[in-house]
C-alpha positions in Angstrom: -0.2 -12.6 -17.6 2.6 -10.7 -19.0 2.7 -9.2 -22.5 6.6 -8.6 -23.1 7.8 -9.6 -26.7 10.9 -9.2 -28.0 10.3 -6.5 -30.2 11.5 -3.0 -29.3 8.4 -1.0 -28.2 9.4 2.3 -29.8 5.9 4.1 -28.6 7.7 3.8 -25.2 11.6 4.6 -26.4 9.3 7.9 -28.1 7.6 8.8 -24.9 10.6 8.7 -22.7 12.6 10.8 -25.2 10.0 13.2 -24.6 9.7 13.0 -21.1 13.2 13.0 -20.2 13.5 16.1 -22.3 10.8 17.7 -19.7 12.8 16.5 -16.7 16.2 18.0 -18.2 14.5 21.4 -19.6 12.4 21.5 -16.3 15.5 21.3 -14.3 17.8 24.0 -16.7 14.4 26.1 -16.1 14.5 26.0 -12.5 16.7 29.0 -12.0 14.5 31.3 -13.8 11.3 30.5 -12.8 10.4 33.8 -12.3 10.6 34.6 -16.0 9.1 30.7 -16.7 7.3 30.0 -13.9 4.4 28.7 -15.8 6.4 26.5 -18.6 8.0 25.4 -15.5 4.4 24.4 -13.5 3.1 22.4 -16.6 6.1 20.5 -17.1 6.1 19.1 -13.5 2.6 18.6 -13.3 2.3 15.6 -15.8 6.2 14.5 -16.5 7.0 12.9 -13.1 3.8 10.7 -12.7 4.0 10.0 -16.6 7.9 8.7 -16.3 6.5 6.6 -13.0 3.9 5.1 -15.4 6.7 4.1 -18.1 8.7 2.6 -15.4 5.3 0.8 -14.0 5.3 -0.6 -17.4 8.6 -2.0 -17.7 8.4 -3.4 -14.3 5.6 -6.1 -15.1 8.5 -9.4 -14.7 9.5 -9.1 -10.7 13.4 -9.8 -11.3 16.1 -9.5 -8.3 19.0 -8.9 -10.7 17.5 -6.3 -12.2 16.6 -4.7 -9.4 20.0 -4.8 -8.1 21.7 -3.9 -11.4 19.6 -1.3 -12.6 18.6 0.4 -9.2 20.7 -0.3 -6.0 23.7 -0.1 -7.9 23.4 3.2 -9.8 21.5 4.9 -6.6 24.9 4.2 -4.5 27.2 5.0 -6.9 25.9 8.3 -8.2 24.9 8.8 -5.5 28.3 8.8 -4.0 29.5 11.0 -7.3 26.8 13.8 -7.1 27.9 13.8 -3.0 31.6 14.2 -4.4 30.7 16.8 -6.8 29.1 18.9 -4.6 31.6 19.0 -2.0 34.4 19.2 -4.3 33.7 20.6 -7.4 30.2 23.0 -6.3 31.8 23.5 -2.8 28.6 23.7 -1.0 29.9 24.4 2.4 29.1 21.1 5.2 27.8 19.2 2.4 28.1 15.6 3.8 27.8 11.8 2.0 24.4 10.6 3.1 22.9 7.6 1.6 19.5 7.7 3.5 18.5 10.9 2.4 19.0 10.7 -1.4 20.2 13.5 -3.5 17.8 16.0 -5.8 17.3 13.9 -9.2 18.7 10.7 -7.1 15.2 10.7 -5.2 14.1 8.4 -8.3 16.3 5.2 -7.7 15.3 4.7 -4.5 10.9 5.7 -5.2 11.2 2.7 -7.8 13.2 0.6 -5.7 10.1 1.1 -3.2 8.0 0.9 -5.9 8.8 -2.7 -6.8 8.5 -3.8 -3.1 4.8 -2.1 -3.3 4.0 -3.8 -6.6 3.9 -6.8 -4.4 0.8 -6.4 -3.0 -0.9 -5.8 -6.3 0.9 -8.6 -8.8 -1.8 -11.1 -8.4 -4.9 -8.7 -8.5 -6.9 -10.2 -11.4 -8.5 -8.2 -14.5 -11.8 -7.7 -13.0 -10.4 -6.2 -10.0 -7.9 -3.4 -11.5 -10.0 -0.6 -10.6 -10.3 -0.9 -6.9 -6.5 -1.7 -6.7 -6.1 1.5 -8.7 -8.3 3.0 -6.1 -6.3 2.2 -3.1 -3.3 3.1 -4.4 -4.9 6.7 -5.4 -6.3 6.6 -1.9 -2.9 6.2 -0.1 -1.5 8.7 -1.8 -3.9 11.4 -0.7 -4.0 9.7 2.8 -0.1 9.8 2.7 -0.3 13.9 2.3 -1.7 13.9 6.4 1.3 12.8 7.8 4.3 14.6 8.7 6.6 11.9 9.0 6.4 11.0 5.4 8.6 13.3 3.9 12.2 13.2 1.9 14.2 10.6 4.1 14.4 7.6 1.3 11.7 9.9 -0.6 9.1 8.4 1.0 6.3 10.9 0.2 7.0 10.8 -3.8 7.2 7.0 -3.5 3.8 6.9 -2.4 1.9 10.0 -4.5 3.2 8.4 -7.4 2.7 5.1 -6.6 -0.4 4.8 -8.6 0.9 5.9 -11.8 3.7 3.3 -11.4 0.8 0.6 -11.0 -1.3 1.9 -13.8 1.8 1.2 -15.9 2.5 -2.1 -14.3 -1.5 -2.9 -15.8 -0.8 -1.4 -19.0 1.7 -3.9 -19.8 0.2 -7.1 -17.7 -3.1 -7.0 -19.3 -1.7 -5.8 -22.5 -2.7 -2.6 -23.3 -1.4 -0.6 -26.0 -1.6 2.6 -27.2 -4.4 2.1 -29.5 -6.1 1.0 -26.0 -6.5 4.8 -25.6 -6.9 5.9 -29.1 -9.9 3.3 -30.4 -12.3 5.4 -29.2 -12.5 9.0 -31.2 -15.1 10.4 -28.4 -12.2 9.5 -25.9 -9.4 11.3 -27.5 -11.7 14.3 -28.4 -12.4 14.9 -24.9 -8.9 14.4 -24.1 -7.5 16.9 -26.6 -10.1 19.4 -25.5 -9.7 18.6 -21.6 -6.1 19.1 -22.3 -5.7 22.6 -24.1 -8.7 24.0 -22.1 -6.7 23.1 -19.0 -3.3 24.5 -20.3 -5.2 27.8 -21.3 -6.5 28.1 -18.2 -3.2 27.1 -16.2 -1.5 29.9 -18.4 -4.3 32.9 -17.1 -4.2 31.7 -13.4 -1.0 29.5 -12.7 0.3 31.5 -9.8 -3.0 29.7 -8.1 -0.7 26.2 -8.3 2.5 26.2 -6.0 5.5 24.4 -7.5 6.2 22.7 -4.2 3.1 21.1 -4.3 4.0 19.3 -7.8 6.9 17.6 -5.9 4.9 15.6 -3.3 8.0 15.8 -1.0 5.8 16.6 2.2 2.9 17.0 3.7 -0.1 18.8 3.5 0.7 20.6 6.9 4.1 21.2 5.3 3.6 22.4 2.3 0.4 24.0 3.0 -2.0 22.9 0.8 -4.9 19.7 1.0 -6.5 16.9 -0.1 -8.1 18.4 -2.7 -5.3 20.7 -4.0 -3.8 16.7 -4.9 -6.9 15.4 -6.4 -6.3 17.7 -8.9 -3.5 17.4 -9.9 -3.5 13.7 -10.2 -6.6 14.5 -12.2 -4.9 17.1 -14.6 -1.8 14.9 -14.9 -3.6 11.8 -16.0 -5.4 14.0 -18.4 -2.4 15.7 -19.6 -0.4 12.4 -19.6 -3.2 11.2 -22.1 -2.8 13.9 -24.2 1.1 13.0 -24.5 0.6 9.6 -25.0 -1.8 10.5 -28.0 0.5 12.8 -29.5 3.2 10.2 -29.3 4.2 8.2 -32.1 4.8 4.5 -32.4 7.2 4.1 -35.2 10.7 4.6 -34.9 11.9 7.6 -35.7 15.9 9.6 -35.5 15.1 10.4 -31.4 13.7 6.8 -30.3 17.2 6.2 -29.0 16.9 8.9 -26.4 14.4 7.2 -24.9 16.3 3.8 -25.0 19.5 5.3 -23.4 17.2 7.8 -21.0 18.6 6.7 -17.7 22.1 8.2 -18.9 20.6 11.4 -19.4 18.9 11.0 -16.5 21.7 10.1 -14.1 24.3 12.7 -16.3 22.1 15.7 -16.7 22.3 16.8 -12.9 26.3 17.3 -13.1 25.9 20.0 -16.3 22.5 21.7 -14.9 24.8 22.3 -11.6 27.5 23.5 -13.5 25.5 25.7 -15.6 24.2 27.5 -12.4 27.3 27.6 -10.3 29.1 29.6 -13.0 26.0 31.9 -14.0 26.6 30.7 -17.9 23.1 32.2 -18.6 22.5 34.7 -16.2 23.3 37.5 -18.5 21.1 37.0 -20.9 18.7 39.8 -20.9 16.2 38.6 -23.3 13.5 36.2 -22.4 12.7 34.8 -25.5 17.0 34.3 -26.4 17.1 32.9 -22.6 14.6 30.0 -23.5 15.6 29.3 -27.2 19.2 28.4 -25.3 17.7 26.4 -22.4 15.9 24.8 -25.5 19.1 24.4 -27.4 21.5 23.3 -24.2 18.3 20.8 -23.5 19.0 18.7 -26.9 22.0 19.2 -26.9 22.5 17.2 -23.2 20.0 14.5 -24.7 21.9 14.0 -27.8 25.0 13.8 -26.4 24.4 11.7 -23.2 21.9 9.1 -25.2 25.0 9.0 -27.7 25.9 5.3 -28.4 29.6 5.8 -27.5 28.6 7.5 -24.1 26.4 4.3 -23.1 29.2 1.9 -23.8 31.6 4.4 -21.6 29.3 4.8 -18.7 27.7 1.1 -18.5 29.9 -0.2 -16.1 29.1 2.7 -13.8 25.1 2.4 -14.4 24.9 -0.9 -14.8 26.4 -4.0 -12.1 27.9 -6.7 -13.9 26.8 -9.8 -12.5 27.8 -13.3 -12.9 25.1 -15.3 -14.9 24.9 -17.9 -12.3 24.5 -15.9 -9.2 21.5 -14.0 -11.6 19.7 -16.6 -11.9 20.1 -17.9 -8.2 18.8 -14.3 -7.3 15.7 -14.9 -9.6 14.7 -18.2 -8.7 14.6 -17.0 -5.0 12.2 -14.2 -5.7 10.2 -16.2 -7.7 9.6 -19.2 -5.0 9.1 -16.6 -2.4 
């Protein structure tokens, strides 16, 4: 049974504001992780499988157009620019347009494009049985870690470690959880909030013990050099520390809930100034750490401001978003739906 209303769900516009300020502060980071490396390790330990739950959640009504509008059509065409970009404006020598092999940030499209083909299998699973769907999903993507052929081509490996977080937010929304699902119980939240900071305490004293390329899920185990267990943890401390987000998140609207309305422009736009800012060493001369990470924290807000902006959407739609005749959407949805 699905939940939507028509009423705006702001918790959700509130946690993607704040996650989509991870991805672009994780990402503006990224060149200077030896001064951040453990700001940079926590952020990409919870905000990937956390964005994959909220787009679980807002994946609950299986709909072709939407697919097609909102993520075939965006992964070719920035994928496309960001190919462009590189080659013309970066100049990254034999850099080729490949659409099989998608792009750095562009690795998302095409994970939730699989991600609604997986969702499949699960759409009928009834209340009772949530927990060993959630199981097998969880199970396939530590069993997904021993093979060496899933790896980046059509980000294959990510699509299938974060799988479950994708389906845990698909069963957020069928069976109509909410937040105060989480919150009711004050035992719950306790343990939660002291999981949470005992976890990022002990992350800070002994971080160089988790390897960033482990966070990304792009390879194997073989590959990457690390096992099964190594990934049981960290799906254990990013539910935990996804919980602890989700708590602190509020559920009123508030003057940054349109960030996380208009996130997939920052998302998509982000990539071309984080390049940019690297190729021309804009803050490689800062000497001070602490002045270094007040700008990356400035430049952060200042690319989610600007990109969520109202005019930008309205200026970029057409390039995010496929027009499609109304009658050839609903042709497209009544297939799906018989089939």
């Amino acid at each position: 049974m699905n939940r939507l209303n028509t009423e705006r769900n702001y918790f959700f516009d509130n946690l993607k504001a704040l996650l989509i300020f991870f991805v672009v502060l994780g990402h503006l980071i990224e060149p200077y992780t030896g001064k951040f490396l453990y700001i940079y390790r926590i952020i990409y330990l919870f905000h990937i499988p956390i964005f994959t739950f909220c787009s679980g959640y807002f994946s609950t009504k299986q709909d072709a157009s939407k697919i097609i509008t909102n993520i075939i059509y965006p992964y070719f065409v920035f994928q496309l620019l960001y190919c462009l970009f590189n080659i013309y404006i970066i100049k990254i020598e034999g850099f080729k347009i490949d659409f099989t092999t998608p792009y750095w940030i562009m690795w998302y499209l095409t994970s939730m494009l699989l991600w609604n083909g997986l969702i499949l299998l699960f759409r009928q699973t009834k209340k009772r049985k949530i927990f060993l769907s959630i199981i097998i999903a969880f199970a396939i993507g530590l069993l997904a870690g021993y093979s060496d052929t899933v790896g980046y081509y059509i980000s294959l490996s990510r699509s299938l470690v974060f799988f479950p977080f994708f389906l845990l937010g698909y069963y957020f929304n069928q069976f109509g959880f909410t937040k105060k699902t989480i919150t009711n119980n004050k035992y719950f939240v306790l343990f939660i909030v002291i999981s949470s900071i005992c976890t990022i305490t002990y992350l800070y004293f002994n971080y160089n013990k988790l390897i960033s390329t482990w966070l990304y899920s792009s390879a194997s185990y073989n590959i990457l050099n690390y096992n099964i267990m190594h990934r049981i943890k960290i799906y254990l401390c990013a539910i935990m520390l996804g919980l602890f987000l989700m708590i602190l998140t509020p559920t009123s609207k508030n003057i940054f809930s349109f960030i996380g309305k208009n996130s997939m422009y920052v998302y998509l736009l982000h990539g071309f100034v984080v390049k940019l800012i690297s190729k021309y060493h804009i803050l490689a001369n800062i000497q001070n750490n602490y002045v270094l990470l007040a700008d990356i924290i400035v430049i952060s807000f200042a690319i989610l401001l600007v990109f969520a902006s109202k005019p930008v959407a309205i200026l970029l739609k057409p390039f995010v978003k496929l027009c499609i005749p109304k009658k050839i959407m609903n042709f497209l949805n009544k297939d799906v739906s018989n089939s």
